[in-house]
Legacy VTK file of the C-alpha trace (Angstrom):
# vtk DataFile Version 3.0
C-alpha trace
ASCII
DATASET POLYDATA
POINTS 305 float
0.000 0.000 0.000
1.191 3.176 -0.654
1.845 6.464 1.468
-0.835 8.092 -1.000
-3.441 5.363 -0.053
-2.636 5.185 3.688
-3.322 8.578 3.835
-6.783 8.156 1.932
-7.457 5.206 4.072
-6.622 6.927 7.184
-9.465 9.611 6.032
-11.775 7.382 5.274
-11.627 5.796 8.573
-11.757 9.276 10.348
-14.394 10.286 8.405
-16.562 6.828 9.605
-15.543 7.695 12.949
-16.414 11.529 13.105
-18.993 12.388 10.090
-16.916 12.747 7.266
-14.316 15.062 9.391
-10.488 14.303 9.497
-9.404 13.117 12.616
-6.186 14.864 14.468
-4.172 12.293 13.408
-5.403 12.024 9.511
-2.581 13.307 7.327
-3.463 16.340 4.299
-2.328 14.345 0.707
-2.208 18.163 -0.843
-4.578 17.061 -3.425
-8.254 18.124 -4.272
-9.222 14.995 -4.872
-8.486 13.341 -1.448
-10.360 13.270 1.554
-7.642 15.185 3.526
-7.319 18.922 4.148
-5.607 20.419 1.199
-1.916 22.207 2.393
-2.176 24.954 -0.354
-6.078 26.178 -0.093
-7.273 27.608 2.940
-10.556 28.671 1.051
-11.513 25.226 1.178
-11.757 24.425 4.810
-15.552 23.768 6.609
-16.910 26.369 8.069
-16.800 26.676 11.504
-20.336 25.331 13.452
-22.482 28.055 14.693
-22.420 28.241 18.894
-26.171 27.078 20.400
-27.479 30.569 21.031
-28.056 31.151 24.888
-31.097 31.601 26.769
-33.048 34.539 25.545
-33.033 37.288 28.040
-36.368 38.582 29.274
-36.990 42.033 28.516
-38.506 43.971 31.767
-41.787 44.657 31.877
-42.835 48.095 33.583
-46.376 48.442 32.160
-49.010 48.463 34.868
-52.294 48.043 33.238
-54.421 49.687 36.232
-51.397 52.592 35.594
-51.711 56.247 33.893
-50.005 56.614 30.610
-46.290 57.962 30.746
-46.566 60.612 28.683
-49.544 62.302 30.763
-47.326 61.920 33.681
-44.500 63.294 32.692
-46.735 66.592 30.775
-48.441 66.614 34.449
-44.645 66.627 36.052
-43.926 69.663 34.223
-41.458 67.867 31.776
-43.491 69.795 28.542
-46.317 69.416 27.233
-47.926 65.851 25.890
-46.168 66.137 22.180
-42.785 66.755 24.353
-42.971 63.752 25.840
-44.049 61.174 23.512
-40.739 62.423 21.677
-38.786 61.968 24.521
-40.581 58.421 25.205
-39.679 57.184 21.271
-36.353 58.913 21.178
-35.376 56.214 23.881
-34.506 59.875 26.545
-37.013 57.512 29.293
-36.341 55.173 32.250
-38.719 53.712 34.050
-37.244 51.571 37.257
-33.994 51.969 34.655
-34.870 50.419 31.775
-35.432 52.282 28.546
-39.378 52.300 27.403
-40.038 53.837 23.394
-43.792 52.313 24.117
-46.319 55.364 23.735
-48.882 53.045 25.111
-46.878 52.008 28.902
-48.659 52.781 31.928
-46.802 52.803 35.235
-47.752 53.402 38.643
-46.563 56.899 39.892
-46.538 55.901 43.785
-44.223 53.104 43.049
-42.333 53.006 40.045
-39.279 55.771 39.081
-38.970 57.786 36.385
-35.376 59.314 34.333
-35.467 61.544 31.689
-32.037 62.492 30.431
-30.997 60.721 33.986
-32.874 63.276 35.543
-35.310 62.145 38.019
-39.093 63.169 37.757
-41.003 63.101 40.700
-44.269 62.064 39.933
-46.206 61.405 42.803
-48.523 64.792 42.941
-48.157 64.644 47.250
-44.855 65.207 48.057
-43.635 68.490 49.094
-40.694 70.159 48.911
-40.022 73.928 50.024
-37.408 76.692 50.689
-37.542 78.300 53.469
-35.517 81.133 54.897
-35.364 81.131 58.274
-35.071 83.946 60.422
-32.717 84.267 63.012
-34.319 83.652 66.813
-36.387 80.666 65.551
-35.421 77.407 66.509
-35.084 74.433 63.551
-37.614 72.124 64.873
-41.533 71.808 63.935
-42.445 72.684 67.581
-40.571 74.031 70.773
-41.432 72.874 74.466
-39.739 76.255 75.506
-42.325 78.010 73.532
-39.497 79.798 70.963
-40.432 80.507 67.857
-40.054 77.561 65.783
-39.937 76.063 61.628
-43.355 74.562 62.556
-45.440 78.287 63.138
-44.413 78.782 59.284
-46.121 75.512 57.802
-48.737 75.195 60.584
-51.717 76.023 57.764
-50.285 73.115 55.769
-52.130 69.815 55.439
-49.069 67.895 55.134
-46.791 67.042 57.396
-43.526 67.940 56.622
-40.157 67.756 58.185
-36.574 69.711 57.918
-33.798 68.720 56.379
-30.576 69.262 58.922
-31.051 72.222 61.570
-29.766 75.768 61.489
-28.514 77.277 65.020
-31.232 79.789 66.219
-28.591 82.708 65.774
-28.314 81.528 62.364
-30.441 82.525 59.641
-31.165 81.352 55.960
-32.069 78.498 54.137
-34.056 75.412 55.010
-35.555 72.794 53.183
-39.158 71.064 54.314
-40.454 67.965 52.653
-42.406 65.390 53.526
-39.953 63.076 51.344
-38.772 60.919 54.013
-36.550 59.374 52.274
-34.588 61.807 50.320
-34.447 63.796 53.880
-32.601 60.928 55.327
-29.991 60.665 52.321
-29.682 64.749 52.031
-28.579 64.636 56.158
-26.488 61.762 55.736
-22.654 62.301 55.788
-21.528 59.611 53.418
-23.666 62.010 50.558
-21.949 64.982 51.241
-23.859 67.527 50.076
-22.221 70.718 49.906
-23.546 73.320 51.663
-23.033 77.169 51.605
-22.526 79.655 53.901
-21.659 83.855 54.031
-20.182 85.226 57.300
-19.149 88.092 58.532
-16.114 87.758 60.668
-13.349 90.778 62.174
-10.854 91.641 59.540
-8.698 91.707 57.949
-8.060 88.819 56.227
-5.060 86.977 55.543
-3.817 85.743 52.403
-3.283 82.312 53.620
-6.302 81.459 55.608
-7.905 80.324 52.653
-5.425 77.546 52.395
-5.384 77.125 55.788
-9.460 75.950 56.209
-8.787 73.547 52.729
-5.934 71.781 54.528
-8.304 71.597 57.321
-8.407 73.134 60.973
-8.667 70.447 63.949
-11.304 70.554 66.674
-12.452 69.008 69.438
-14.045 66.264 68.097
-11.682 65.962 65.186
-10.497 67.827 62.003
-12.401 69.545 59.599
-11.746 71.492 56.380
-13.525 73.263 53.474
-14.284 72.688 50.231
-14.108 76.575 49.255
-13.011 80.049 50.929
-13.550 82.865 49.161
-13.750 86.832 50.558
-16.824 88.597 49.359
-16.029 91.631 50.599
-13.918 93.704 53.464
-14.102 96.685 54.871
-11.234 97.984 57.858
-12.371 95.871 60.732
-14.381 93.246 59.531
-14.749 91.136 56.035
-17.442 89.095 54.869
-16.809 85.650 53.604
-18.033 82.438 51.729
-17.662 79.153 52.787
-18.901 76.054 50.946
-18.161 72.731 52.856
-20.283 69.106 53.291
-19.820 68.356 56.788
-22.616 68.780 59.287
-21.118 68.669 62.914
-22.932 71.299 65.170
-21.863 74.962 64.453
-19.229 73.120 62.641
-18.669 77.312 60.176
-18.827 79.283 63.968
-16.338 76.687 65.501
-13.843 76.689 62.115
-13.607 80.203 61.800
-13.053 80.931 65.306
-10.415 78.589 65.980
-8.339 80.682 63.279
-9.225 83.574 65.255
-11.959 84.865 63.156
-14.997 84.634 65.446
-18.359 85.042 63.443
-20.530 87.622 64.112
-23.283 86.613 61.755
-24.134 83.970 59.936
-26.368 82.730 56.903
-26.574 79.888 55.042
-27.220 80.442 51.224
-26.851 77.215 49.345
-28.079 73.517 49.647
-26.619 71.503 46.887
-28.271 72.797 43.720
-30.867 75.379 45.924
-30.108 78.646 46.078
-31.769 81.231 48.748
-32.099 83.768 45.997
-34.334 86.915 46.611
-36.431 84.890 49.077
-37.403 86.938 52.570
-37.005 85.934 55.725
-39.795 84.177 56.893
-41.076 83.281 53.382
-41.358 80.039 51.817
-41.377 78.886 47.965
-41.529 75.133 46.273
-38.838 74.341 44.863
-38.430 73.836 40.915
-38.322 70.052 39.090
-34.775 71.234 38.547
-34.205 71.984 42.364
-35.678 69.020 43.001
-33.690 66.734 40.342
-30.615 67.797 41.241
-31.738 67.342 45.052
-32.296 63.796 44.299
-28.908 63.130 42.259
-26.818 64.544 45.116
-28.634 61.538 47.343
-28.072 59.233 44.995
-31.580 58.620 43.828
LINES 1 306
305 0 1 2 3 4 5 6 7 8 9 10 11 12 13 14 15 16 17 18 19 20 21 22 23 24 25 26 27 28 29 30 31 32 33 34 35 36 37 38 39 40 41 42 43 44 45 46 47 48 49 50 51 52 53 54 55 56 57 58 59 60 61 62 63 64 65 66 67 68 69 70 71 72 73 74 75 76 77 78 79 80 81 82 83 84 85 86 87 88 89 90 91 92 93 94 95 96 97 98 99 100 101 102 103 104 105 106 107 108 109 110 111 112 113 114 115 116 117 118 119 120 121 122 123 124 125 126 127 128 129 130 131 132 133 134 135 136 137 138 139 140 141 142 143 144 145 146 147 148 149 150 151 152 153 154 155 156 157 158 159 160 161 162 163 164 165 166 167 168 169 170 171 172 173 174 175 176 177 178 179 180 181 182 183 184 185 186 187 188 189 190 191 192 193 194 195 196 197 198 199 200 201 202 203 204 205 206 207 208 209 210 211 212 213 214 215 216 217 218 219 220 221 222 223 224 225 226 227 228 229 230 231 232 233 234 235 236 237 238 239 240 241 242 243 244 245 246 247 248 249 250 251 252 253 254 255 256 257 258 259 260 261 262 263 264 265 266 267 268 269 270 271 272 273 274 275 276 277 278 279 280 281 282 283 284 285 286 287 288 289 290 291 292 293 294 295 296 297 298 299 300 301 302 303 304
């Protein structure tokens, strides 16, 4: 027998063995016309067998039959008007519970499901309040006082709902608060591991040195441990006193009064201006306003919501 047949024999045999496919061992002849691979023509070689396709993946289902159409909640929501949103829907720009919906015809529940557009967060349910409110100094930050001080309560005491504060401000301190009777955005908004920055404009004596700036951003060490800034800025100064920002995310009691005095800049008044993405503005002492679906939004992205 020759080498020639061998090899045909030995791809014969293989190709009993495994369907008509060389085994490993099978030797290529280099010719078309045997059963082995040809050396000099790759073209020729099977094609390799398609992989089983996997398990299909369920898509999610957030429709709720017994819900209200997404498009009317989000016009409702203040997001724009019905056209708005049924672009926004089939342009793919909306997450409900995170998953993309394009469906015009989706319901959802507004008490229990969440809504992203743009991976902004809508709040739908029509019950929850949230407010601005600029508190005047002498009032205490609590709802009601057993001392019978003026307290946060007195201003919201017409209000059916009832709605908390988020954090406290001193009683010599004046400026912004916000109410809500969002429980759970309350909790993640006072919560140190968010750090939410918060703003604050003092006056203190002057003047003002060059370095103390870099002095609170390196941080300044108390009593119950160290503490630094996010921002120092100088707003203004006149001879004997200056009036300053400060923008920082801890919450420790009188955490700006106990800072700035320990560098020998006592405060001798205090407001607080900023909460995350809410501004005081224009707003009076004593006066309250909702805050925006922008307010709001950004509120909720700074608690990681």
């Amino acid at each position: 027998m020759t080498g020639n047949q061998r090899g045909n024999g030995a791809g014969r045999t293989g190709g009993a063995r495994s369907g008509g496919r060389p085994t490993s061992g099978a030797r290529s002849t280099g010719r078309s016309g045997g059963t082995g691979r040809p050396s000099g023509n790759r073209s020729t070689r099977s094609a390799p067998r398609p992989k089983a396709a996997g398990p299909a993946v369920p898509e999610i289902d957030v429709h709720d039959p017994d819900g209200i159409r997404l498009q009317k909640l989000l016009a409702a929501a203040g997001v724009g008007s019905r056209r708005v949103c049924e672009n926004l829907i089939t342009a793919g720009r909306v997450q409900v519970d995170g998953h993309v919906v394009r469906e015009l015809g989706v319901r959802i529940d507004a008490l229990r499901q969440t809504v992203h557009v743009d991976g902004e967060r809508i709040q739908l349910d029509e019950s929850r309040v949230y407010l601005a409110f600029n508190k005047p100094l002498g009032v205490v930050s609590t709802m009601s006082d057993e001392m019978g001080r003026p307290s946060v309560g007195e201003y919201v005491e017409q209000r059916k709902e009832r709605l908390f504060h988020v954090g406290r401000l001193d009683v010599d301190t004046e400026g912004l608060l916000l109410l809500t009777n969002d429980g759970e955005l309350a909790n993640r908004l006072q919560h140190p591991s968010y750090g939410v920055p918060k703003t604050y404009v003092a006056m203190i004596p002057g003047p003002v040195p060059r370095t103390l700036g870099r002095q609170l951003r390196e941080g300044v060490e108390l009593e119950d441990g160290k503490v630094a800034v996010d921002s120092f800025k100088v707003v203004d100064s006149k001879p004997g006193w200056a009036l300053v920002e400060v923008v920082l995310h801890e919450g420790r009691k009188h955490i700006v009064r106990r800072m700035l005095e320990a560098v020998g800049h006592p405060v001798e008044s205090l407001s607080r201006t900023d909460v995350g993405p809410v501004r005081l503005g224009d707003l009076r002492p004593g006066k309250l306003r909702p805050l925006t679906r922008q307010e709001v939004a950004g509120l909720y992205k700074a608690a990681g919501l």
